[in-house]
N, C-alpha and C positions, 0 to 999 in steps of 0.2 A: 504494500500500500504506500502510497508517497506520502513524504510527511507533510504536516500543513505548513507553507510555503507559499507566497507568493510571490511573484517574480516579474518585474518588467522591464524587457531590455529598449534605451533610449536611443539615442542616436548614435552608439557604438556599433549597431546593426545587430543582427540576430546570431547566435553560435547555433551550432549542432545539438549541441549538449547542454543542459541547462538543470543543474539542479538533482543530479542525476540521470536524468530522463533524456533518451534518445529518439527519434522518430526516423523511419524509414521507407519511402516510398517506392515499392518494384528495386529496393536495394541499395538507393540513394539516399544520403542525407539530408533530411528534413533542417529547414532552418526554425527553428525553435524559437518565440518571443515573448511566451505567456504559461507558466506551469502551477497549478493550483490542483487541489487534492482531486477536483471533479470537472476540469478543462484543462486543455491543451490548446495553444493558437503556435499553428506551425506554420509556415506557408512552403507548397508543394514545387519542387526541385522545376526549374524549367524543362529541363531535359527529358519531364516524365510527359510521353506524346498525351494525347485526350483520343476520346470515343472509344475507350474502353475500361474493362476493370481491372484494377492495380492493387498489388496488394500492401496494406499499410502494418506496419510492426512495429509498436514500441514497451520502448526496454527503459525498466528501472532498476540499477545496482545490480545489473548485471543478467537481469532476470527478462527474460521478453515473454510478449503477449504470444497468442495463434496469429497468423496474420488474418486482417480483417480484408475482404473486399470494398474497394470504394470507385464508382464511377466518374471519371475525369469528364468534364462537358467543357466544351469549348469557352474563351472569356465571356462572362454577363457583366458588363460595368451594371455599377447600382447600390444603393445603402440598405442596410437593414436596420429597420424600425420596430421595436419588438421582435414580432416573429412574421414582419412582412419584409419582402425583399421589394425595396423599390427605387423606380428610377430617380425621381428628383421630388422633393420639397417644397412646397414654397418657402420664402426665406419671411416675409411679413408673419407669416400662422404657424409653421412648424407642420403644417398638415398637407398630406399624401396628395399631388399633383395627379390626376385621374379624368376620366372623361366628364365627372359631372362636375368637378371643378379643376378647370383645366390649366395651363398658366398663360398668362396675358403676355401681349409683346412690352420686353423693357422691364419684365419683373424679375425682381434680386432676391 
């Protein structure tokens, strides 16, 4: 179990390893920038192609997971808002740009 720990790497960029914890995608190193007893923020190697499943493993103190399958999809630019993935904000409201309220020309 990882100890509790929180971890945020700034502008010195992300390591491999962090905290004990290693991440490995289809056998590359995962760059590691968030370790917490119940999340992981890795971001995945560029070298790993997309449109398929890759297998992810990580290891703590020496000990690894099964590897898990996960599906690579092409880039979505876009933010996540809770637990909605979306494209843009408005910047006046804070609230989810959509067809019923759309954004005007010239809004920030």
């Amino acid at each position: 179990m990882v100890e509790e720990c929180l971890t945020y790497v700034g502008t010195e960029g992300a390591p491999t390893t962090l905290d004990g914890v290693t991440v490995s995608v289809n056998g590359t190193p995962a760059y590691i920038s968030y370790v917490s007893p119940r999340q992981l923020n890795v971001e995945i190697p560029d070298t790993v192609s997309t449109g398929g499943p890759v297998g992810v493993v990580v290891s703590y103190q020496g000990q690894s997971s099964i590897a898990a399958s996960l599906m690579i999809n092409p880039l979505q630019p876009g933010l996540l808002k809770g637990t909605q993935f979306v494209v843009a904000i408005h910047g006046a409201t804070g609230t989810l740009v959509n067809a019923a309220d759309p954004a005007a020309s010239g809004e920030r």
